[in-house]
C-alpha positions as CSV (number, residue, x, y, z in Angstrom):
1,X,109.6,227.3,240.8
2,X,108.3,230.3,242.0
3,X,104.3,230.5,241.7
4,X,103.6,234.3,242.5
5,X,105.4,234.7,239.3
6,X,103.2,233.1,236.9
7,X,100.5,235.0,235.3
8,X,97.8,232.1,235.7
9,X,98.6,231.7,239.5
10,X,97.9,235.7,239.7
11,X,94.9,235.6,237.7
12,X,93.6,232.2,239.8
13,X,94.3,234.3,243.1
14,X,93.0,237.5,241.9
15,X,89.5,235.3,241.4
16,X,89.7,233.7,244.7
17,X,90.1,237.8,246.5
18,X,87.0,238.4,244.3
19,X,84.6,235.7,245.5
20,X,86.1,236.2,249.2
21,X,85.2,239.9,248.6
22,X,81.6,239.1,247.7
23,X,81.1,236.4,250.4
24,X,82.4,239.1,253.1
25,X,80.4,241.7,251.9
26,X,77.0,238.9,251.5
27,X,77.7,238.3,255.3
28,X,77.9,242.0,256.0
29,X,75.3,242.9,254.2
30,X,73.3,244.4,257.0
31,X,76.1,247.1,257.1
32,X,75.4,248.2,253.9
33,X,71.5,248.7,254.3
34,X,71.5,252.9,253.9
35,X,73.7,252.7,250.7
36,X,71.3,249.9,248.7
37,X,68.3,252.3,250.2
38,X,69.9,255.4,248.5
39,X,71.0,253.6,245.5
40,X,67.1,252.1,245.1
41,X,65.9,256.1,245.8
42,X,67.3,257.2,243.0
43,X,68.2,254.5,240.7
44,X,65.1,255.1,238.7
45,X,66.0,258.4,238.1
46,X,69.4,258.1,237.2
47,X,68.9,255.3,234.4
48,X,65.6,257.5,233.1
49,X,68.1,260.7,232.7
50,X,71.0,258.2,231.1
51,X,68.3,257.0,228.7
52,X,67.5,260.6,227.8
53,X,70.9,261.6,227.9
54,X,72.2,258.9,225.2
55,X,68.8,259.9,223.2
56,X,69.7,263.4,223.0
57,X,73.3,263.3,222.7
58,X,73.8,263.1,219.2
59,X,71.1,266.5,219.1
60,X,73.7,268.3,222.1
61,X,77.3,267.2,220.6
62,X,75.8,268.6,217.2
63,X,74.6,272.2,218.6
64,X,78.1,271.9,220.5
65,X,79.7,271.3,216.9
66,X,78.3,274.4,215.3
67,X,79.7,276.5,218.5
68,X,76.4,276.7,220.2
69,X,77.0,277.9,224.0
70,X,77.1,274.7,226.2
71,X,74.2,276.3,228.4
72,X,72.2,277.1,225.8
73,X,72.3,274.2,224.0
74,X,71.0,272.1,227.3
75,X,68.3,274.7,227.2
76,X,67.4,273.5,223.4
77,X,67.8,270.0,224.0
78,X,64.8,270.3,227.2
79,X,63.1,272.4,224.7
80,X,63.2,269.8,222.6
81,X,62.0,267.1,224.6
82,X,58.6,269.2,226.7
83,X,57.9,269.6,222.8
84,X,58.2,266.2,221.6
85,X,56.1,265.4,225.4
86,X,53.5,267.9,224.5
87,X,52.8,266.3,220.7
88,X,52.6,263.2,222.4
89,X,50.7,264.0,225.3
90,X,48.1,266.2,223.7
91,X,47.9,263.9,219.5
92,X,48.8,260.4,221.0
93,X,48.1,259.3,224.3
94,X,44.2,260.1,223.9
95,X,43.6,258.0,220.8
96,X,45.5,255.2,222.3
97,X,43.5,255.3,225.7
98,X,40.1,255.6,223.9
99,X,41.2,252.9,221.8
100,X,42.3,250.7,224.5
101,X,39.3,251.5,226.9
102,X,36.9,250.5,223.7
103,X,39.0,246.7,223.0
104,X,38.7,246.4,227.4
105,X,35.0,246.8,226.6
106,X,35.1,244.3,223.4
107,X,36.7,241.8,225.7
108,X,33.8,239.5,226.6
109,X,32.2,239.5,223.4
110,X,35.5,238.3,222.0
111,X,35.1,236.0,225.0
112,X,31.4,235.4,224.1
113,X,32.6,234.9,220.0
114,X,35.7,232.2,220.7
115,X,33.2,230.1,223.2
116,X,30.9,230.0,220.0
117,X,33.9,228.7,218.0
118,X,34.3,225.8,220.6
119,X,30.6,225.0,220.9
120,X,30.5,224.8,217.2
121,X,33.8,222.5,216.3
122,X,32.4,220.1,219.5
123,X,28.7,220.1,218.0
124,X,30.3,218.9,214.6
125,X,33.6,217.4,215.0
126,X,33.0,213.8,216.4
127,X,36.4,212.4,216.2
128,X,38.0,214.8,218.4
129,X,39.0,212.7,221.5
130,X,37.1,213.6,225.0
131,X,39.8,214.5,226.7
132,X,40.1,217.5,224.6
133,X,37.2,218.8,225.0
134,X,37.9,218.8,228.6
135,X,41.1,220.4,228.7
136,X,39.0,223.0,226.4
137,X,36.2,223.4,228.8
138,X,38.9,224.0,231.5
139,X,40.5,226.7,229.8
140,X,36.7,228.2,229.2
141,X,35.9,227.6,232.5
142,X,39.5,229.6,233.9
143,X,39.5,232.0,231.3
144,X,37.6,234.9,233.3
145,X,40.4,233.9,236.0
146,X,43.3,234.2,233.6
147,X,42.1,237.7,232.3
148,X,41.7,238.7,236.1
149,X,44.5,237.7,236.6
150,X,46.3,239.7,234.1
151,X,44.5,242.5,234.8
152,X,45.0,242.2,238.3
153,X,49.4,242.2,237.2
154,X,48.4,245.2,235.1
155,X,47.3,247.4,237.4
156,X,49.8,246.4,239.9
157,X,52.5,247.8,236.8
158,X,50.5,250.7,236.6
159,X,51.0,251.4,240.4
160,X,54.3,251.1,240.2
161,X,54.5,253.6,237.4
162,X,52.6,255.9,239.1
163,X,54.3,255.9,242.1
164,X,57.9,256.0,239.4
165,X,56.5,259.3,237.8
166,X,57.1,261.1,241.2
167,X,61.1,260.1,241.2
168,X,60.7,261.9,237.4
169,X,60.9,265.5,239.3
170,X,64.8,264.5,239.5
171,X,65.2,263.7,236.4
172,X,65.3,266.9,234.8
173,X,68.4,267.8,237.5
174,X,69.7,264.5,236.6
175,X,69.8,265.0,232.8
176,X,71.4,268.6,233.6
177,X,74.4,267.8,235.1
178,X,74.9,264.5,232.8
179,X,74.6,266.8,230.0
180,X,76.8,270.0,231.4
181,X,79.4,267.7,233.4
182,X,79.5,264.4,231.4
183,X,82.6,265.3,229.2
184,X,84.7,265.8,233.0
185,X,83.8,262.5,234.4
186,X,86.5,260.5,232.6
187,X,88.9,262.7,233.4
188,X,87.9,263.1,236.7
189,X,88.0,259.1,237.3
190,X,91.5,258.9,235.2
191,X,93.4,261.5,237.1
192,X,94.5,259.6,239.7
193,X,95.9,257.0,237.9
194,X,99.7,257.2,236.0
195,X,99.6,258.0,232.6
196,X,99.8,254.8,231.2
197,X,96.8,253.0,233.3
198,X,95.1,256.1,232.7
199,X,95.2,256.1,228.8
200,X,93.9,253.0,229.1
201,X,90.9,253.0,231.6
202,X,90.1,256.2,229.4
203,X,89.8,253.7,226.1
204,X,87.7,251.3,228.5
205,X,85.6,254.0,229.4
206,X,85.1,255.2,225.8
207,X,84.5,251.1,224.5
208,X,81.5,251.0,227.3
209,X,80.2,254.6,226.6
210,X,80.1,253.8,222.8
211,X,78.2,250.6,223.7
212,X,75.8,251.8,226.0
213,X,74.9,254.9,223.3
214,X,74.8,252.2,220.3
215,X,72.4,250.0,222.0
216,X,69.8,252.7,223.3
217,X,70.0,254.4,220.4
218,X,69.9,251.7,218.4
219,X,66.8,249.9,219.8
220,X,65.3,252.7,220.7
221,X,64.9,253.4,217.1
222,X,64.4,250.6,215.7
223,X,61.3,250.0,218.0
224,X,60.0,253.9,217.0
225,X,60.4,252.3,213.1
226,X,59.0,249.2,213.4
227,X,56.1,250.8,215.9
228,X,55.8,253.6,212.7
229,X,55.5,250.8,210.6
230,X,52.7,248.8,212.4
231,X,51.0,251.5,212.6
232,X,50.7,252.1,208.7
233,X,49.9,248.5,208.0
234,X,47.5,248.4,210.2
235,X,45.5,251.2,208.7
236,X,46.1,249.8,205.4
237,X,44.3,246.5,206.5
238,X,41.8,248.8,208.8
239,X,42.6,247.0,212.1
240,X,40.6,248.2,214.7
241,X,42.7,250.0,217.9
242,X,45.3,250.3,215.3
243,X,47.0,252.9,217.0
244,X,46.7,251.1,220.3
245,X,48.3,248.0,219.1
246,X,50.9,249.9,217.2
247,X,52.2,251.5,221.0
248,X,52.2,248.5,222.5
249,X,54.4,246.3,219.6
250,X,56.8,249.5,219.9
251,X,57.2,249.1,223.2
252,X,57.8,245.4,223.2
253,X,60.5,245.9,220.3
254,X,62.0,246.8,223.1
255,X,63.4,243.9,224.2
256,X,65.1,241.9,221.6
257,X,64.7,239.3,219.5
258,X,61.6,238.1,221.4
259,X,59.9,241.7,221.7
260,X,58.2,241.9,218.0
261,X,57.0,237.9,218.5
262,X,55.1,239.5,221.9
263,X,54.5,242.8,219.4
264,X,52.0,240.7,217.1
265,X,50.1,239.0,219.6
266,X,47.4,241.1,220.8
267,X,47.3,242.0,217.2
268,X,46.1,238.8,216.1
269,X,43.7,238.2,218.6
270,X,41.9,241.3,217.4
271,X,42.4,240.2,214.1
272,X,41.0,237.1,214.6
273,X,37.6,238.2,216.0
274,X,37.2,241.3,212.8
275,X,38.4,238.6,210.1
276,X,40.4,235.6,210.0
277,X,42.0,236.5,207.0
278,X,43.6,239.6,209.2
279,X,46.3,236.8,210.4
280,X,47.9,236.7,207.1
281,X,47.9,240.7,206.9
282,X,49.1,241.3,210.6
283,X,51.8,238.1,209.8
284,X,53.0,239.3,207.1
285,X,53.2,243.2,208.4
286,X,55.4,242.2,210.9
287,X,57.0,240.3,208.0
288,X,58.0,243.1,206.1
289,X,58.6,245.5,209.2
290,X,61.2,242.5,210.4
291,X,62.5,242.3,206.9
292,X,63.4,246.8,206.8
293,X,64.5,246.2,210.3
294,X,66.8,243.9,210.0
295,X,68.6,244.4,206.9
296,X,68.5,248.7,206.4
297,X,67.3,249.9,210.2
298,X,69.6,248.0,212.4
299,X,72.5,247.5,210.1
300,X,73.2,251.9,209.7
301,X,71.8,252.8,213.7
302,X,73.4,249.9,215.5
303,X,76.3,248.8,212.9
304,X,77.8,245.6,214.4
305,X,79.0,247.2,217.8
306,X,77.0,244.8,219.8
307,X,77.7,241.4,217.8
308,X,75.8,239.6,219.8
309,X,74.2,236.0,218.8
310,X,70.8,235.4,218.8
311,X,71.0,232.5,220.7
312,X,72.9,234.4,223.5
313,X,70.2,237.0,223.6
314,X,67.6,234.2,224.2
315,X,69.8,232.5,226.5
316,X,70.2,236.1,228.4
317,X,66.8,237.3,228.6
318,X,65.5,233.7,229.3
319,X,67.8,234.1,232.7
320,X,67.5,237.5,233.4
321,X,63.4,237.0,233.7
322,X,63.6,233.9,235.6
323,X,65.9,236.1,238.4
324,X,64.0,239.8,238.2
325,X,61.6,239.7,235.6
326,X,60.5,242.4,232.8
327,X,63.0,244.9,234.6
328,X,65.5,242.3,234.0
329,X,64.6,241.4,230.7
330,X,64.7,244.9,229.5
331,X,68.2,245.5,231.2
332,X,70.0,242.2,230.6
333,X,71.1,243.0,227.3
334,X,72.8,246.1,227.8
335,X,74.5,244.8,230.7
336,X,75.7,241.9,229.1
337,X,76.9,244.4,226.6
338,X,79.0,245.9,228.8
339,X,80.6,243.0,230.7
340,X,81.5,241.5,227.5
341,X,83.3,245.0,226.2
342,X,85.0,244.6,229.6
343,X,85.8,241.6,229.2
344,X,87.0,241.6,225.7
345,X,89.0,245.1,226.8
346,X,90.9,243.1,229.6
347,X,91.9,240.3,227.7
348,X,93.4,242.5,224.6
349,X,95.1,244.2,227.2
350,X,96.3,240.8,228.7
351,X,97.5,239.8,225.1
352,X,99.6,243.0,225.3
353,X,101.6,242.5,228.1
354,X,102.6,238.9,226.9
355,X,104.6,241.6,224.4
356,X,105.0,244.4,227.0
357,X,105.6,243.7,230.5
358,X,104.9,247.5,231.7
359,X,101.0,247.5,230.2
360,X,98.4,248.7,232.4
361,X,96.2,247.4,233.9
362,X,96.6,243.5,234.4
């Protein structure tokens, strides 16, 4: 019997070759060096102008559709986002600092206020065990340390933002050429490849394309509505740094699934110290925002492309923050995106050549 012959022998050795390749290249790593150094220099960049690109693309394929020059319609799609930077810059981003700088300020009085709380259930509850009161007068005691702590995280992110706004002067030159040359690069890749293979690493292409656009889209947009949507309820119940805590649940709808749980957080803290009954109103906000999410928002921007369970995205996010943190929280999704349409590409194609020797690919 002739092993090279048998598809699971070639798929076994193919595996092997893979691992040997990555071993090799772990051991040779110091060769290497330059290219992860140039790839770190401007991988920022390059995933800020593929976020923008996706964002706009919809805008640029529908100028393109009503025969608007290609040029020109770049030039309306950077119009279009210095406007939507100005608005933001010049309505937003003031309100939310002032608001923020103002609940920095409240901190130790809300400090101040839940020590009172404490003082008072110890002072009239007797039949609370000891130990509880010292594991409370720990957490007292460490909670100036905890909120250095953070702090001391925070402006370490902020650092590292600043020092990521001076990559953003490639962006624009980024965004450019993935807007004026994007439509060539599957072609480009495919051309070397007989017709066959090339028709279909052009549908693989496509599958992760479609992917990547549905789920930046997608999310993106559905953290702008439920952000929107905060934002509103929170006025309606007069939360104070409304605004403030609106921006920052938008930005942690972001990641999903777990992102609107972080979302309401700070917002009932600060509900809390205005009036207790402001849990039930932020609760059942995010309630109601979760509910027009997930059964009109997500359903029409995302569709089912993604179909991924929730316990896989927990499972993902869970892993990918244990490894490289927020950045790999925010990315793991996507990328497991991706590797599954690979993977789910492949094995069609695999169940093809069962009927068609010839089919590319595997």
């Amino acid at each position: 019997m002739n092993l090279s012959n048998k598809r699971w022998f070639q798929v076994l050795v193919g595996f092997i070759l893979v691992f040997l390749l990555i071993y090799l290249i772990y051991t040779t790593r110091f060769i290497f060096d330059p290219a992860f150094k140039y790839i770190g220099a401007v991988a920022f960049p390059f995933i800020a102008a593929g976020l923008l690109f996706y964002l706009t693309k919809p805008i640029f394929k529908l100028l393109m559709k009503y025969k608007v020059p290609k040029l020109i319609s770049i030039f309306l799609v950077f119009i279009l986002i210095i406007v939507v930077g100005y608005v933001f810059t010049i309505f937003v981003i003031p309100i939310a600092q002032d608001q923020y700088s103002r609940f920095i300020k409240n901190i130790p009085s809300m400090i101040k206020g839940a020590e009172d709380v404490i003082d008072y259930i110890q002072d009239n509850q007797k039949i609370i065990p000891k130990e509880v009161y010292v594991t409370i007068d720990n957490m007292m005691a460490n909670l100036q340390t905890y909120f250095e702590g953070f702090m001391t995280f925070l402006l370490s992110f902020i650092t590292q933002v600043i020092g990521f706004v001076f990559s953003l002067v490639l962006v624009p030159f980024f965004l450019f050429f993935m807007l004026k040359d994007g439509d060539k690069f599957i072609p480009f890749v495919t051309k070397i490849f007989e017709p066959k293979k090339a028709s279909n690493l052009r549908n693989l292409l496509r599958k992760i394309d479609h992917t990547l656009s549905a789920y930046i889209q997608g999310q993106l947009l559905v953290s702008l509505s439920i952000g929107i949507m905060l934002f509103i309820g929170y006025l309606i119940i007069e939360l104070n740094y409304a605004l403030a805590l609106a921006l920052f649940g938008m930005m942690m709808c972001v990641v999903p699934f777990i992102g609107p749980f972080i979302a309401v957080i700070p917002a009932l803290i600060v509900g809390v110290f205005q009036d207790p009954m402001n849990v039930v109103w932020i609760a059942l906000i995010m309630i109601i925002a979760q509910q027009i999410e997930g059964n009109f928002i997500s359903p029409n921007i995302m569709g089912h492309v993604l179909r991924i369970h929730p316990l896989t995205i927990i499972t993902i996010i869970l892993a990918a923050g244990s490894i490289a943190g927020f950045i790999g929280i925010l990315f793991a999704v996507p990328f497991y995106a991706v590797v599954k349409a690979i993977i789910v590409h492949f094995w069609e194609t695999y169940q093809d050549t069962r009927k068609n020797k010839e089919d590319a690919l595997i």
